[in-house]
C-alpha positions as CSV (number, residue, x, y, z in Angstrom):
1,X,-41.5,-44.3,3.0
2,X,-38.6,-46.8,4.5
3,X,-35.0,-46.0,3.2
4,X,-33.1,-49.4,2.9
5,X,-29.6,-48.3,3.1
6,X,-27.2,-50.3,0.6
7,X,-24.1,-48.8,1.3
8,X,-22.3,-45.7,3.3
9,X,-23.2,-43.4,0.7
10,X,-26.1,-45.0,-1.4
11,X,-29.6,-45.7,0.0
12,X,-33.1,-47.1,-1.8
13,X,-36.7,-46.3,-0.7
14,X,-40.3,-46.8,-2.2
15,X,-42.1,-43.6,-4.1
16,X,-41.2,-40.5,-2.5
17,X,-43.6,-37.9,-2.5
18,X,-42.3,-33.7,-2.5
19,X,-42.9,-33.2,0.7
20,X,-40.5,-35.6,1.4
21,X,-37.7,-33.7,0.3
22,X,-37.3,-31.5,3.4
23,X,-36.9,-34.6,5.5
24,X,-34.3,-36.2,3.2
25,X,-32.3,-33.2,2.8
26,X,-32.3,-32.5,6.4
27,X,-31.2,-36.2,7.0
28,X,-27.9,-35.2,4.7
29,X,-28.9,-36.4,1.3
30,X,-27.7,-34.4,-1.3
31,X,-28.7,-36.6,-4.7
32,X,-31.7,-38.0,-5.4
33,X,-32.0,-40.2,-8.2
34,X,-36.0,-41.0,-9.6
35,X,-35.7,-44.5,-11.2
36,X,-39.4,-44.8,-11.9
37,X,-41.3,-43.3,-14.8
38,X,-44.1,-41.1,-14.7
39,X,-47.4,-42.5,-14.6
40,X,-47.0,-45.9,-13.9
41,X,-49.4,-45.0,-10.8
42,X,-52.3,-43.0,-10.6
43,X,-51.7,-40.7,-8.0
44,X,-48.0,-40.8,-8.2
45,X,-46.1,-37.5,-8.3
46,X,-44.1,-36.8,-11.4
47,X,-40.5,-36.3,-11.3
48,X,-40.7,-32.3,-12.3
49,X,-42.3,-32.1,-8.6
50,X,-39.7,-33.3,-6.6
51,X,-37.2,-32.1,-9.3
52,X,-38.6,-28.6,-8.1
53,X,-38.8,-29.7,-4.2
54,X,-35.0,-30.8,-4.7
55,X,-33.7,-27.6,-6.4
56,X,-35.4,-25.7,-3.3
57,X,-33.7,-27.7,-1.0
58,X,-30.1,-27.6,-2.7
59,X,-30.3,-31.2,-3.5
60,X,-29.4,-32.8,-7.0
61,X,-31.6,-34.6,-8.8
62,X,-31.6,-37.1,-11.5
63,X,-34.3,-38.8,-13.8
64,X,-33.0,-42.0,-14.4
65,X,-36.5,-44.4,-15.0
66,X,-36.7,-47.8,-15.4
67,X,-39.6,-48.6,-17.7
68,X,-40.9,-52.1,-18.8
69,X,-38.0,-52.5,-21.2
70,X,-36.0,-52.7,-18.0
71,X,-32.4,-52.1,-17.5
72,X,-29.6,-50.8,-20.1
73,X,-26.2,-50.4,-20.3
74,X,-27.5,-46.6,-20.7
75,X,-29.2,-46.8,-17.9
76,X,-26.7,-48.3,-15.4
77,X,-23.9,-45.7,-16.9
78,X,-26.4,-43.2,-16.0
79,X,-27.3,-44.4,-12.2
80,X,-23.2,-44.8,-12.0
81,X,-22.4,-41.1,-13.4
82,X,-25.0,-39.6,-10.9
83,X,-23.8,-41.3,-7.9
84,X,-19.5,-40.4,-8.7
85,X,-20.7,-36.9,-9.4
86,X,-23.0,-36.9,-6.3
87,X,-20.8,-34.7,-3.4
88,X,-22.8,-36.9,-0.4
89,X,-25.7,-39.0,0.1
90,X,-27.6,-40.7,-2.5
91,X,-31.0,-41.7,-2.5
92,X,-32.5,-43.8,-5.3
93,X,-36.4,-44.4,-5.4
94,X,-38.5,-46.0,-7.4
95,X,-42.1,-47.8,-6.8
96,X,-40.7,-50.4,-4.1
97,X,-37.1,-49.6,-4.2
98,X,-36.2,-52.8,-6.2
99,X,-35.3,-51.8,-9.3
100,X,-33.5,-49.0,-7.6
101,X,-31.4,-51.7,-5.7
102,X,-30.8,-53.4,-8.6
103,X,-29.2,-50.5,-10.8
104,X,-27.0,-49.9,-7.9
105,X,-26.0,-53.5,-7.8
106,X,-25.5,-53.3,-11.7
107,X,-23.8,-50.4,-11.5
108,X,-21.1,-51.2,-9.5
109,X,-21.6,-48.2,-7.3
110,X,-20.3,-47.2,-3.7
């Protein structure tokens, strides 16, 4: 996993996996936003397991997916709504971190 860092407060990577969370939350995030729906992969973790990993760890998390219909004015008030009520770091994943980066962009976030 690489972490692209978009801003001071806002950072993209690639599929996280739950044992990742440990790291991230040790490394001061303290949101973590899931951009990617469930099952696109095979072999890729679901959102309820690193939903669970984060709620052990004290670190928010948000299921915000980007499917094939792609982005919506839903969506992006979503992403925005989870990063203002987020009290630190934000980390957004998705399969390569691209649509991730792009719903920050669109969302005008920090």
């Amino acid at each position: 996993m690489t972490i692209y860092r978009l801003s001071e407060t806002c950072a993209v990577a690639s599929q996280i996996r739950p044992d990742d969370v440990a790291a991230l939350a040790a490394d001061g995030f303290t949101t973590i936003i899931c951009n990617r729906p469930d099952g696109e992969d095979f072999g890729q973790p679901a959102a309820a397991a690193i939903a669970t990993e984060c709620e052990a760890h004290g670190i928010a998390f948000h299921d915000i997916p980007v499917g094939r219909s792609g982005l919506t004015m839903d969506l992006v008030e979503r992403f925005r709504d989870a990063v203002a009520a987020s009290p630190g770091l934000v980390l957004a994943y998705c399969r390569s971190g691209q649509r991730s980066s792009v719903l920050w962009q669109a969302s005008g976030s920090p």
